[in-house]
C-alpha positions in Angstrom: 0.0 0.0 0.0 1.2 3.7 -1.0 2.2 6.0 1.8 -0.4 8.4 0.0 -3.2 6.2 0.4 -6.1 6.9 2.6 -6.4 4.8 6.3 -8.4 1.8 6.3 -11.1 0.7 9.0 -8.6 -1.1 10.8 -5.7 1.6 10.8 -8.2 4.3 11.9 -9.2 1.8 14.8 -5.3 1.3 15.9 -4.9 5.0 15.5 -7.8 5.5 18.1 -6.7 2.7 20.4 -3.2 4.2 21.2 -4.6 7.5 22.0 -7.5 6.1 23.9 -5.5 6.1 27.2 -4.1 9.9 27.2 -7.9 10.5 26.3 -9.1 9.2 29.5 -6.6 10.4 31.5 -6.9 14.2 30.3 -8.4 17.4 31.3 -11.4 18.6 29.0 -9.1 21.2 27.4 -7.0 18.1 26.5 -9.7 15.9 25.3 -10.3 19.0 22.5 -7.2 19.1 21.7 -6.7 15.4 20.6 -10.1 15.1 19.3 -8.7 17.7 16.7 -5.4 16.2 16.0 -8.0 12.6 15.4 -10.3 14.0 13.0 -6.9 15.1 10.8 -5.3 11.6 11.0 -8.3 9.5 10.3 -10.4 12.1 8.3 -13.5 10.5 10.5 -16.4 13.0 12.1 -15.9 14.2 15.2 -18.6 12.7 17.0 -18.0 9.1 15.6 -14.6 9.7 17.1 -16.5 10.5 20.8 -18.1 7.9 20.9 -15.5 4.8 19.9 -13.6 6.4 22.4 -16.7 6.3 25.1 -18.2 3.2 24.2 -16.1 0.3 22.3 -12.9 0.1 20.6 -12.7 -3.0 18.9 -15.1 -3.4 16.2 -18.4 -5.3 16.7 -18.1 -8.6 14.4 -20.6 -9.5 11.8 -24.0 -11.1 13.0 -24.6 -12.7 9.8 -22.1 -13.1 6.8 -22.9 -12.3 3.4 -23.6 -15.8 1.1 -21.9 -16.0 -1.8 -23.5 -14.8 -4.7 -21.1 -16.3 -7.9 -20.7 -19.8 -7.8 -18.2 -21.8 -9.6 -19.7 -21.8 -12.8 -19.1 -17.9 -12.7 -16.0 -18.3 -11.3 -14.7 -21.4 -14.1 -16.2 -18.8 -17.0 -14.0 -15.8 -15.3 -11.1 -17.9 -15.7 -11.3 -19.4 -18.8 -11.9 -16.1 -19.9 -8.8 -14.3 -18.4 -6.9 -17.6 -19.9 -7.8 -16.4 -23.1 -6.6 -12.8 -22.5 -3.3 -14.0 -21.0 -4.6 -13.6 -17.7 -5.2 -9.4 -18.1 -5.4 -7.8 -15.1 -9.3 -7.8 -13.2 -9.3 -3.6 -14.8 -9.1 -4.8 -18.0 -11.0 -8.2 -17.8 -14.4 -6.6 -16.3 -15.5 -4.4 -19.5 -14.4 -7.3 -21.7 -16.4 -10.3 -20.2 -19.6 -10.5 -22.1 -18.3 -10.3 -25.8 -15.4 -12.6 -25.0 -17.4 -15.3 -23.7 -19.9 -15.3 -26.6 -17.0 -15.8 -28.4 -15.6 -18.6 -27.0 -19.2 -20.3 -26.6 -19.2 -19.9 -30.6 -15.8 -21.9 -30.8 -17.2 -24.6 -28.2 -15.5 -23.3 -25.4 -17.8 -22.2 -23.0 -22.0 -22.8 -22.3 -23.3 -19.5 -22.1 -26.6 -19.0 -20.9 -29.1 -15.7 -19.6 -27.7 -16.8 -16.0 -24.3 -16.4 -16.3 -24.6 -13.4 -18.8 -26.2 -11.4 -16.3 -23.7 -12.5 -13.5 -20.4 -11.7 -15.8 -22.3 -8.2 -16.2 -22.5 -7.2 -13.1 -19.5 -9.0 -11.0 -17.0 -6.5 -9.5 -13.6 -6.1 -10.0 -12.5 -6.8 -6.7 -14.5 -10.2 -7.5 -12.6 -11.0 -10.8 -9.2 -10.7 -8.4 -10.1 -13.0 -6.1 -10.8 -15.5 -8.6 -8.2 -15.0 -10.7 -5.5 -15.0 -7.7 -6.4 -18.5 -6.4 -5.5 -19.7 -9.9 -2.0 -19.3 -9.8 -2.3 -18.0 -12.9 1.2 -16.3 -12.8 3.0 -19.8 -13.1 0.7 -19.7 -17.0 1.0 -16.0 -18.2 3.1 -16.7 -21.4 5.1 -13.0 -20.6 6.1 -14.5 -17.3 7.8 -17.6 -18.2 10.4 -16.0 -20.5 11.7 -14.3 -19.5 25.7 4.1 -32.9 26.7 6.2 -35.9 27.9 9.9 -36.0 24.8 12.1 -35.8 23.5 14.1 -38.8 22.9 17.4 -36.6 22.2 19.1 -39.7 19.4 16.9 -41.2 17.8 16.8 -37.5 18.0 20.4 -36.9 15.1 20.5 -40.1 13.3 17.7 -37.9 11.2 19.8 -35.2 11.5 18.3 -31.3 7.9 17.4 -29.9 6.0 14.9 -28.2 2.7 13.4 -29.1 -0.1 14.5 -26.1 -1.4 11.7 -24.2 -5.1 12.8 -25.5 -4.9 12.5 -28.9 -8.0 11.3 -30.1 -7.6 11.1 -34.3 -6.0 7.7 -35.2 -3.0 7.9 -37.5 -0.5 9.6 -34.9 2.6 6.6 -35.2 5.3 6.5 -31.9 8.2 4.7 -33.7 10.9 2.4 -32.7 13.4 -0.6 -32.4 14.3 -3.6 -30.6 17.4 -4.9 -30.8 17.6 -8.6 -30.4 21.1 -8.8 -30.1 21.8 -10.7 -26.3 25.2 -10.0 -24.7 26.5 -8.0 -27.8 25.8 -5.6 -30.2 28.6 -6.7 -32.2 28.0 -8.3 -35.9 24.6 -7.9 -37.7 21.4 -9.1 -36.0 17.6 -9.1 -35.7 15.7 -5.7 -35.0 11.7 -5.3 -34.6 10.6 -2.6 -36.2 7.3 -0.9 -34.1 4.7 1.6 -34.7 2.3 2.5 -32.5 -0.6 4.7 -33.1 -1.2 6.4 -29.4 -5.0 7.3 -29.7 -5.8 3.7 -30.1 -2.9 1.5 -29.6 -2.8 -0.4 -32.6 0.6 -1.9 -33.0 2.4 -2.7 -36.1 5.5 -5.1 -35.5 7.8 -6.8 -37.8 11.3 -8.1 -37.5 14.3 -7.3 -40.2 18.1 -8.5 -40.5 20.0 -5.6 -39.3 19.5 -1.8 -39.4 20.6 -0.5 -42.8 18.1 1.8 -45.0 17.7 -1.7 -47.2 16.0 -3.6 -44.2 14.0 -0.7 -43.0 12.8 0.3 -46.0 11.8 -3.3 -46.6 10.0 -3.4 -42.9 8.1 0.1 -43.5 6.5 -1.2 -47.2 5.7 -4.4 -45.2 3.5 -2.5 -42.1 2.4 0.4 -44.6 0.8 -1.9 -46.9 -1.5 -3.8 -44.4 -2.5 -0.7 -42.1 -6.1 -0.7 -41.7 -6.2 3.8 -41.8 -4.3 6.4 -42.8 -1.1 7.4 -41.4 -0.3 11.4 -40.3 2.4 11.6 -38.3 6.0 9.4 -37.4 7.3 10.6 -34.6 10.8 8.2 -34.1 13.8 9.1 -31.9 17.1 10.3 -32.9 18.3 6.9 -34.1 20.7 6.8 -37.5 18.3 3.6 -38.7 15.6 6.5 -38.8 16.9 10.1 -38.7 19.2 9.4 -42.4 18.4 10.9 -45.7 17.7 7.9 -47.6 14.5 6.9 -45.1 13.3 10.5 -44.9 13.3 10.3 -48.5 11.6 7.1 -48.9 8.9 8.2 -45.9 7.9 11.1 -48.2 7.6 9.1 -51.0 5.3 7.0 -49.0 2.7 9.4 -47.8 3.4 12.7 -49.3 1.9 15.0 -46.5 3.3 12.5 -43.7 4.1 15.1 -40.9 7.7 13.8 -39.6 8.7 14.9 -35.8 11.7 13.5 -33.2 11.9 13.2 -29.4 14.8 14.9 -27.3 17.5 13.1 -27.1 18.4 10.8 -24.5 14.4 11.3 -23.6 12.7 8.1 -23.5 9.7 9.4 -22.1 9.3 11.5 -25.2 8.0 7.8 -26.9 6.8 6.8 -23.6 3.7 4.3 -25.4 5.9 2.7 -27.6 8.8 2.3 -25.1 6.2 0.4 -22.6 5.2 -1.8 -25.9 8.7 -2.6 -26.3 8.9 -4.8 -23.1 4.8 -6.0 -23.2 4.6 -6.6 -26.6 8.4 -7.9 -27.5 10.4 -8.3 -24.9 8.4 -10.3 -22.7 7.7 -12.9 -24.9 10.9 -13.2 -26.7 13.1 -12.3 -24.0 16.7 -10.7 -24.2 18.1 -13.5 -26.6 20.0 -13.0 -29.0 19.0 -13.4 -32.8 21.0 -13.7 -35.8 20.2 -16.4 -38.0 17.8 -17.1 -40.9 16.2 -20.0 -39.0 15.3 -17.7 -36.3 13.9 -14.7 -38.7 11.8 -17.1 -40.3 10.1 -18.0 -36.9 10.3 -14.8 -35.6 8.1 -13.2 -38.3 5.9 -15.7 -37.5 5.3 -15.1 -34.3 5.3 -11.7 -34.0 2.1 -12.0 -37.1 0.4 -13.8 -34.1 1.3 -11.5 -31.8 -0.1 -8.2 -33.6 -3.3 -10.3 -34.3 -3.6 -11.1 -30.1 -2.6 -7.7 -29.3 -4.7 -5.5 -31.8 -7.7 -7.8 -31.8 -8.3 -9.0 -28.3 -5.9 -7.9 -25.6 -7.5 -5.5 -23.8 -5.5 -2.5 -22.8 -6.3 1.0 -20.8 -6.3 4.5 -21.9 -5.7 7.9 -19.5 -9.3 9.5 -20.3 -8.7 12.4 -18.0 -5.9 14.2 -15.5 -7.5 16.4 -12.9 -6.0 17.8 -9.4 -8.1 16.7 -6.8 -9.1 19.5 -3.6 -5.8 18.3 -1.7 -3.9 18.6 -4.9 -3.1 15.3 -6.2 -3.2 14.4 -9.3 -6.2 12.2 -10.1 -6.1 10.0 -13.2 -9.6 8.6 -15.0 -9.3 6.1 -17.4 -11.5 4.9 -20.0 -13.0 1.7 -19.8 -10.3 -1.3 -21.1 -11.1 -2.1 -25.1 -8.5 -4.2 -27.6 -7.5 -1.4 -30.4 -9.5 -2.7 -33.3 -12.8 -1.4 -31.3 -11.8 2.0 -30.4 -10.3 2.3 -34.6 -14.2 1.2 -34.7 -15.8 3.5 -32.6 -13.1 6.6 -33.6 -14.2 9.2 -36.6 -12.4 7.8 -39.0 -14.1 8.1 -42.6 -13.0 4.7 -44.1 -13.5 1.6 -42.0 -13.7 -0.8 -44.4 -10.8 -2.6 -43.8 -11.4 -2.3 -39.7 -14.9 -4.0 -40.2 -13.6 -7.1 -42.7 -11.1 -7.5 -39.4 -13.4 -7.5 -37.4 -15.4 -10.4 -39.1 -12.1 -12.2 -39.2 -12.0 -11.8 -35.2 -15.2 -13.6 -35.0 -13.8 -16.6 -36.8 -10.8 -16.9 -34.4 -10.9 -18.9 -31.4 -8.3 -17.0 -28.5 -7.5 -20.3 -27.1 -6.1 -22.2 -29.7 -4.3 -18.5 -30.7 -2.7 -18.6 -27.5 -1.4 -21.4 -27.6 0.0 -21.2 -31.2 1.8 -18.1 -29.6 3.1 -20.5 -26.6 4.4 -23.0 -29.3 6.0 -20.7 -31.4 8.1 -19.3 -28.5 9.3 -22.7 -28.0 10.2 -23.0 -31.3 12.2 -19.6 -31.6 14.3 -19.9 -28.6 15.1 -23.5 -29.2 16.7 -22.9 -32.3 20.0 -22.5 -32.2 22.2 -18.6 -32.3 24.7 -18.9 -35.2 26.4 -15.8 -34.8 29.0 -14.8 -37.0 29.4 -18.8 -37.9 26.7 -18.2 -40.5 26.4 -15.3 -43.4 23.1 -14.5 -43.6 21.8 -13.4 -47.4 19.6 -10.3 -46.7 18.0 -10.6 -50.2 16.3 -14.2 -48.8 15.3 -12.2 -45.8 13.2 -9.9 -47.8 9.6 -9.4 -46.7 6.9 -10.4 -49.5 5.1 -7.0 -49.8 1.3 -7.5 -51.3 -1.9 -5.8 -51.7 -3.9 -7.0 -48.4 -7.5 -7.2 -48.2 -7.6 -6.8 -45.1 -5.0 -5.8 -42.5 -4.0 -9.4 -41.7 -3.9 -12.1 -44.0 -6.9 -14.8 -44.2 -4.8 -17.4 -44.5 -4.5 -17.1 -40.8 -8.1 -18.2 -40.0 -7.8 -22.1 -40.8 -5.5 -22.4 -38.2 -8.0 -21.1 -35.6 -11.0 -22.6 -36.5 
């Protein structure tokens, strides 16, 4: 518990216990003068206060406990469902209950009747914690098992210095980086995901390249750009060669032609503060800090990352700060908005052309979570069981290349047998 948190029932009763005997004993000056001190500690009313300290301090226990009112069918649906989700925290599981479990009841899954509809509407989130805690369900989260060049200050002094607010609300707004898979050492040529994120909805775009030359990504950018489901308006990367270099500014423009390109501060993480998180939640925690370098290893990496875009945009639930207000004892209060997987706020934001964003949606419907999950979980064993080659192997880049179509929609079909 925070220091800044408020007192409980039970710290307020401690609090009035240890002062009850300099109460007794004290004039009736005395008495006013800790009565005042009392109602600043605990925040309590005076008179409740009085008459604790007159009557009884400990607190009277329960005639008649409250029956439970989920049962375990409730409580095996909760749980199945967070399985689905990776075991998402209770915030995020709660607004996120109904649809998933008509889902999984239309991929066999689940029994899903009026009963326990109404019950996974109106359970609490302090009821979804304590059912999801007796699970042990750390010990099965797949993110808990596994765990430069000279600067061109010239061409970056033309790039302005901003950051992207927090409340953007128009999609198309891209936070933009890298994660180097390279282990122990950066030495030698290695594996890099390539990231964009769109902050007003949280779509993620991720794809894995061999090395960082302007060849590889050039070839990663056609790969995302081509299956984006909306438009994109701004790239906002950090000062990185792979991305502040003449050739990719060139290439960007090309591109989208009234793409609006700004840069972070330097040595400012917090500048790409939503993509930096995605780095570790998204990547990192599958994958871990291995190191990659082989063919082998790209091949099954570009694999699993597809899988991973699919779980994130489509299904993972994630939070978004709605408001930031300062509170009458001026803290900072935070509201966020109810927890949603990108694809539906892309669905429920203004954007003119949702075309694309509805024929994924239809695919969603088609995919069971479960059995995605769990292709996840076998792919991971599969990439980090290969082996790491190193500089024993020359990899050719132009058998790396990414095969750059037309998509129909932003993720291929072909993906949809496999959950079925």
């Amino acid at each position: 518990m925070a220091e800044t948190d408020p007192m409980t029932v039970n710290e307020r009763r401690k609090y009035i216990h240890k002062i009850w005997g300099r109460y007794r004993d004290s004039t009736k000056q005395e008495k006013s003068l800790l009565l005042d001190e009392a109602v600043k500690v605990t925040g309590m009313h005076r008179k409740s206060i009085v008459h604790i300290l007159n009557g009884r301090l400990t607190r009277k226990p329960r005639a008649r406990n409250r029956g439970k009112r989920y049962g375990p069918i409730v409580a095996d649906a909760v749980r199945k469902i967070a399985k689905s989700l990776d075991y998402a925290c209770a915030e995020r599981l709660k607004p996120n209950l109904v649809w998933m479990a008509e889902l999984l009841q239309s991929h066999g899954e689940l029994r899903l009747d009026d009963n326990l509809k109404e019950k996974l509407t109106t359970i609490s989130v302090s009821t979804i914690k304590r059912m999801v805690r007796n699970s042990e369900h750390r010990l099965e989260k797949i993110s808990f098992r596994r765990a430069a060049s000279k600067p061109n200050s010239q061409l970056k002094a033309k790039i302005p210095i901003k950051r992207i607010p927090w409340d953007t609300c128009v999609p198309g707004h891209f936070e933009i980086d890298t994660v180097h898979h390279c282990g122990d050492s950066t030495q030698g040529i290695y594996i890099y995901t390539l990231q964009l994120l769109d902050v007003a909805s949280g779509w993620s775009e991720i794809v894995p390249v061999y090395g960082n030359s302007f060849a590889a990504m050039k070839d990663g950018f056609d790969f995302l750009l081509a299956r984006l489901p909306f438009p994109v308006l701004e790239f906002h990367p950090d000062n990185s060669a792979e991305f502040i270099n003449k050739l990719l500014l060139r290439h960007w423009r090309e591109l989208v032609p009234d793409l609006d390109i700004t840069r972070s501060k330097p040595y400012r993480k917090n500048d790409n503060r939503f993509v930096e998180e995605n780095n570790n939640s998204l990547i990192r925690a599958y994958v871990g800090p291995s190191r990659f370098d082989s063919t082998p290893q790209l091949e099954t990496l570009r694999e699993l990352e597809e899988l991973l875009g699919l779980y994130h945009n489509c299904f993972l639930p994630c939070m978004r700060l709605q408001e930031k207000s300062i509170s009458a004892d001026g803290r900072l209060r935070r509201t966020f908005a109810p927890a949603q997987p990108p694809l539906d706020r892309l669905l429920a934001s203004d954007l003119s052309d949702k075309t694309r964003l509805l024929e994924l949606d239809d695919f969603r419907k088609a995919v069971n979570p479960l059995l995605l999950r769990e292709k996840i979980d076998r792919s991971i064993e599969k990439l980090l069981a290969l082996p790491c080659l190193g500089q024993l192997e020359k990899v050719d880049f132009y058998k790396t290349k990414l095969n750059v179509k037309e998509p129909s929609v932003t993720l291929s079909f072909e993906l949809m047998k496999a959950f079925r």
